[in-house]
C-alpha positions as CSV (number, residue, x, y, z in Angstrom):
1,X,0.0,0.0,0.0
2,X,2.9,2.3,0.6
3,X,4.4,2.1,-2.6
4,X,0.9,2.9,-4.6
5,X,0.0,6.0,-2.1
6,X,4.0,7.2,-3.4
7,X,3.1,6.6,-7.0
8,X,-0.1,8.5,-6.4
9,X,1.3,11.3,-4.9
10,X,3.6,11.4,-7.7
11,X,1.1,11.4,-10.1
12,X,-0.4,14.1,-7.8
13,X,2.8,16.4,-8.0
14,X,3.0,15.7,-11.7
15,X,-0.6,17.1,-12.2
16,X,0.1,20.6,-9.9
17,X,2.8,21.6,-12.1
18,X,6.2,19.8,-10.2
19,X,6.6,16.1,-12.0
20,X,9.6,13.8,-10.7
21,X,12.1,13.9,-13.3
22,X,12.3,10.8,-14.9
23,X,8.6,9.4,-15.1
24,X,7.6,6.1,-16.4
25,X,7.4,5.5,-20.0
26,X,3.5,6.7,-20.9
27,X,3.2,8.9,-17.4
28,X,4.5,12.5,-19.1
29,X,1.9,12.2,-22.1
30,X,-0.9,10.7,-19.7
31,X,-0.2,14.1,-17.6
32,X,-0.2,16.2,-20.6
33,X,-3.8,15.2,-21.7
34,X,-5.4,15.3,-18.6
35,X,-7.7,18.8,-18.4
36,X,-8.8,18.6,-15.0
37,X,-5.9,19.8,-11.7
38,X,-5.9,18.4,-8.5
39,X,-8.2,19.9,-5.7
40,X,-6.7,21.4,-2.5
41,X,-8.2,18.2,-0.8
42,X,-6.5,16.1,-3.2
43,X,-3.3,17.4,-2.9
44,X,-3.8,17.8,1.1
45,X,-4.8,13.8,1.1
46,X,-1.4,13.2,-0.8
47,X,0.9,15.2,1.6
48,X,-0.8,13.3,4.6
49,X,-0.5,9.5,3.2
50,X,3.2,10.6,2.2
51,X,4.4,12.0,5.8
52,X,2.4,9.1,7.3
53,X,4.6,6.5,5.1
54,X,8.3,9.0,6.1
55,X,7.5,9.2,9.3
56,X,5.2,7.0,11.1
57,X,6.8,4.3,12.9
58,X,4.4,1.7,11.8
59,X,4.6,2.5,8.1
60,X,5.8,-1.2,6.9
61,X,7.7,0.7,3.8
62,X,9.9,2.9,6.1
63,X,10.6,0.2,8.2
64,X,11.9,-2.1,5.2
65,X,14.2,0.6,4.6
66,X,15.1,1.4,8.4
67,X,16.4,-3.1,8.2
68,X,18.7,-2.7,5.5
69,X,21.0,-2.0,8.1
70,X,22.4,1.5,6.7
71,X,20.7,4.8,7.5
72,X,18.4,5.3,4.1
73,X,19.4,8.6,3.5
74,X,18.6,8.4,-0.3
75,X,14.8,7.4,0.2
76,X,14.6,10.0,3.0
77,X,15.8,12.2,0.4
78,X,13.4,11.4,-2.4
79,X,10.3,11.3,0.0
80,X,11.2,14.8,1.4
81,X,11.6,16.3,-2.2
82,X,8.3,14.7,-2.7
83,X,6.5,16.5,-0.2
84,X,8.0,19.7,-1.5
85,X,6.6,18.9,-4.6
86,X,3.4,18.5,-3.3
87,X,3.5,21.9,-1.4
């Protein structure tokens, strides 16, 4: 569940103007034609689910990352940019 509320909110990001750089094959065109932007309870749902997965201590996600055994600097990294993205 973590990893589909991340794409989501990346999709999310995309829509409001502040895509992730390299997006999967299909995502920049699927972005382009959509008309419709994300409401402020959209995007407001995305920042929540996205802190909840960085910093709750019961996000499964996180915790994965927390066992690999080094301090996962590069996925705390790309979920803070993330939130800045979102706003």
């Amino acid at each position: 569940m973590c990893c589909i509320g991340l794409a989501a909110a990346e999709i999310v990001a995309a829509l409001i103007g502040n895509p992730l750089d390299k997006l999967p094959m299909g995502v920049p065109e699927w972005i382009q034609s959509q008309r419709k932007k994300p409401n402020d309870k959209l995007i407001g749902n995305s920042r929540k689910a996205v802190n909840m997965i960085r910093y709750d201590d019961n996000s499964e996600l996180k915790i994965l990352w927390e066992e690999g055994g080094d301090t996962p600097t590069d996925w705390y990294a790309a979920i803070d940019d993330l939130l800045s993205r979102l706003g």
